[in-house]
N, C-alpha and C positions, 0 to 999 in steps of 0.2 A: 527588530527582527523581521527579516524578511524573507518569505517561507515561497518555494515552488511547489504546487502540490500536483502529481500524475494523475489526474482520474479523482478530483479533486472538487468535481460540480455535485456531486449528490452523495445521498448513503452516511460512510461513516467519514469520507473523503470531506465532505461539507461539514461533518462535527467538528472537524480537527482544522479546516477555516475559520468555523466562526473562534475558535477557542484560542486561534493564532488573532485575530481582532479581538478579541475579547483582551486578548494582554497587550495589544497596541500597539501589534505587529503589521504588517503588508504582507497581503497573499497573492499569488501569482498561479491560479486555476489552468491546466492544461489538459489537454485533451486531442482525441481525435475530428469533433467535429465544433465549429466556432459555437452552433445555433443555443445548446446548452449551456459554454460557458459563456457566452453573454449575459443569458438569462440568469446566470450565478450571480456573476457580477455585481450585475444592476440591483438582485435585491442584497447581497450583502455589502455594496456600500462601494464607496471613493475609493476607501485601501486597498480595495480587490481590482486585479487588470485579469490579464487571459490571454494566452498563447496557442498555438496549436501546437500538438508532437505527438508523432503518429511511431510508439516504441518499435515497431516493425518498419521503419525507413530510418536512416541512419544519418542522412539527409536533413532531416526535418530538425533532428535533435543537436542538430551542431547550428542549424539554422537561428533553431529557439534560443540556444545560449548566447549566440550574440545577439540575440535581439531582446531577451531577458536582462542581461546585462549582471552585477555583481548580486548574490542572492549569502544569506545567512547557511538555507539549508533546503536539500532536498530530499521529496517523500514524492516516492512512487506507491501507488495502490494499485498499479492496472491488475490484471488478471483477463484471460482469457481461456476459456473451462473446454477442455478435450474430452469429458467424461464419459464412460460407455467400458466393455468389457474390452479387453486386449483386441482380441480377434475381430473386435468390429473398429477399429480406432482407422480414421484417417488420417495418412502422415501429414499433411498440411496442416490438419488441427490442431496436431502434437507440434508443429514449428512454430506455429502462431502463438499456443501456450508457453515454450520458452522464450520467441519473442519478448512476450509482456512480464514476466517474473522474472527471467537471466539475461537473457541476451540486453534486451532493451537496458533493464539496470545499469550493465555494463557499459555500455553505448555512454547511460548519463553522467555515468562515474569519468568517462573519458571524456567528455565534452564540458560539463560544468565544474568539474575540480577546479581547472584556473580562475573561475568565477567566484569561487567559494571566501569568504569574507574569512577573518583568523577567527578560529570555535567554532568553526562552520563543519557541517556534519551531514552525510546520507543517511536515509530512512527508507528499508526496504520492507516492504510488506510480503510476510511467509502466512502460515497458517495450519492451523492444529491436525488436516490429513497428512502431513507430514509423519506425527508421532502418533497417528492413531487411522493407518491406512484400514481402507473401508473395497469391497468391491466394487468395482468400476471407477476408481477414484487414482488407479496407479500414475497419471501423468499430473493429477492434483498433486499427490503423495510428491514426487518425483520434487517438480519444480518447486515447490513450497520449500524442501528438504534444503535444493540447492542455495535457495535462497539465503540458508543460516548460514554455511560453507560461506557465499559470496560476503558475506559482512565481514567473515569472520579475516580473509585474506584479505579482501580491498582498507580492512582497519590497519594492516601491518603495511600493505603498499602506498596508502593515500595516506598514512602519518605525518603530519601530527592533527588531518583532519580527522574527524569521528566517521564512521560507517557503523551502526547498528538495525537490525531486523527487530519488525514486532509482528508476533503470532497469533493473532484471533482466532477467537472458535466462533459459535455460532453466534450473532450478534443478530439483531432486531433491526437491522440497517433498511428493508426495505426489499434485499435482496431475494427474501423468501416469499413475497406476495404473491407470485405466480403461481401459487401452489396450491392458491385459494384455501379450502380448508383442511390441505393436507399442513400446511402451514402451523396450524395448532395442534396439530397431533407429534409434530417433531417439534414444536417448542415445548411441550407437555412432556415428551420422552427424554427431551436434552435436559431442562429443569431438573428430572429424577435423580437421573444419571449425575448430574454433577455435581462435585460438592455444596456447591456456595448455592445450589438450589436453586436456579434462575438463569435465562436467556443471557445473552449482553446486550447491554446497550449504546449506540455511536457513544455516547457520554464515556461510557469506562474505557472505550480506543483512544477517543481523543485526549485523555485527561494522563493518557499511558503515553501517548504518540509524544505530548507538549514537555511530558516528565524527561525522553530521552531527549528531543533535541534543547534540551533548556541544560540539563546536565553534566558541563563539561569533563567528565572524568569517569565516564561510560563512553569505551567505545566497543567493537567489537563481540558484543551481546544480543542474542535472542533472547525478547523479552516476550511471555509466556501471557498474554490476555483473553484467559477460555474460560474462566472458573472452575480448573481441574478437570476441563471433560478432554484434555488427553490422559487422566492419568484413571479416568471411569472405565 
């Protein structure tokens, strides 16, 4: 199996690496910038290479695909966050945000399909403000939303390849440390709040992520990985 992964050098994007090596697959780390994914690379090992794709040039991503070469499956994680109240939103930030959740998807859906090996399958990453919008959160809500639509047509149009979304909630990845120790106060609050009583961890993405592209008889699914804190 040989896996593309968008945004694939750190966080939960690296869980769902090692976890594609770990079953004795090839990973193919892309990104905007080479200096990280190198640095992935080198420590996870020979089966790992790296591409650049920059989902905001269109260019780059037809570029990568020929020089990627045939791949089993690809997983987009990018995201790029617009977040703030309507009336302060800058439109370039809200083009940047579809960029990296639709537009770009799309982009790879039209570039690596011919590349895609038979059982070979998209992986897009949505996420739980979709089904649980928050203030300041509408172009999160927005693009996450469209993201389950986009699986759900490009599974009817790219048939008989697979396209499924998977939806995280608040997960341990790494992304919340900036927050120093607001950080534990929202993991303490989200724990309450959800059923299963606990954060996530990259482990339960990846182990979600490996479940749908290994699956061949799922396609066209959002697949729900929050521990019910959409339904808190």
């Amino acid at each position: 199996m040989r896996v593309l992964l968008v945004s694939g050098a750190s966080g939960i994007g690296r869980a769902i690496a090692s976890a594609v090596l770990d079953s004795g697959g090839e990973v193919v780390l892309a990104g905007r910038r080479r200096e990280p994914l190198d640095a992935a690379t080198a420590e996870l090992g020979p089966r790992a290479s790296a591409v650049v794709i920059d989902l905001a040039d269109g260019p780059s991503i037809a570029q990568a695909a020929v020089a990627v070469g045939p791949v089993d499956h690809v997983v987009s994680l990018t995201a790029d966050h617009a977040n703030g109240p309507v009336a302060d939103l800058d439109g370039a930030a809200v083009r940047h945000a579809f960029d990296a959740k639709v537009i770009g998807p799309i982009l790879l859906a039209k570039h690596f399909a011919p590349y895609l090996q038979g059982g070979g399958s998209f992986l897009f990453f949505s996420g739980v403000a979709a089904w649980k919008p928050a203030l300041g959160l509408s172009v999160m809500a927005t693009t996450n939303g469209a993201v389950a639509f986009l699986a759900e047509a490009l599974a009817v149009e790219l048939a008989p390849l697979r396209v499924n979304a998977l939806s995280p909630g608040i997960v341990d990845s790494g992304a919340w440390d900036s927050m120093g120790s607001g950080k534990d106060t929202l993991f303490a609050d989200t724990a309450c709040a959800n059923p299963v009583g606990r954060v996530g961890q990259p482990s339960d993405i990846a182990a979600a992520a490996l479940s749908l592209l290994t699956n061949t008889f799922v396609t066209g699914v959002t697949l729900h990985v929050d521990g019910g804190g959409r339904l808190a």
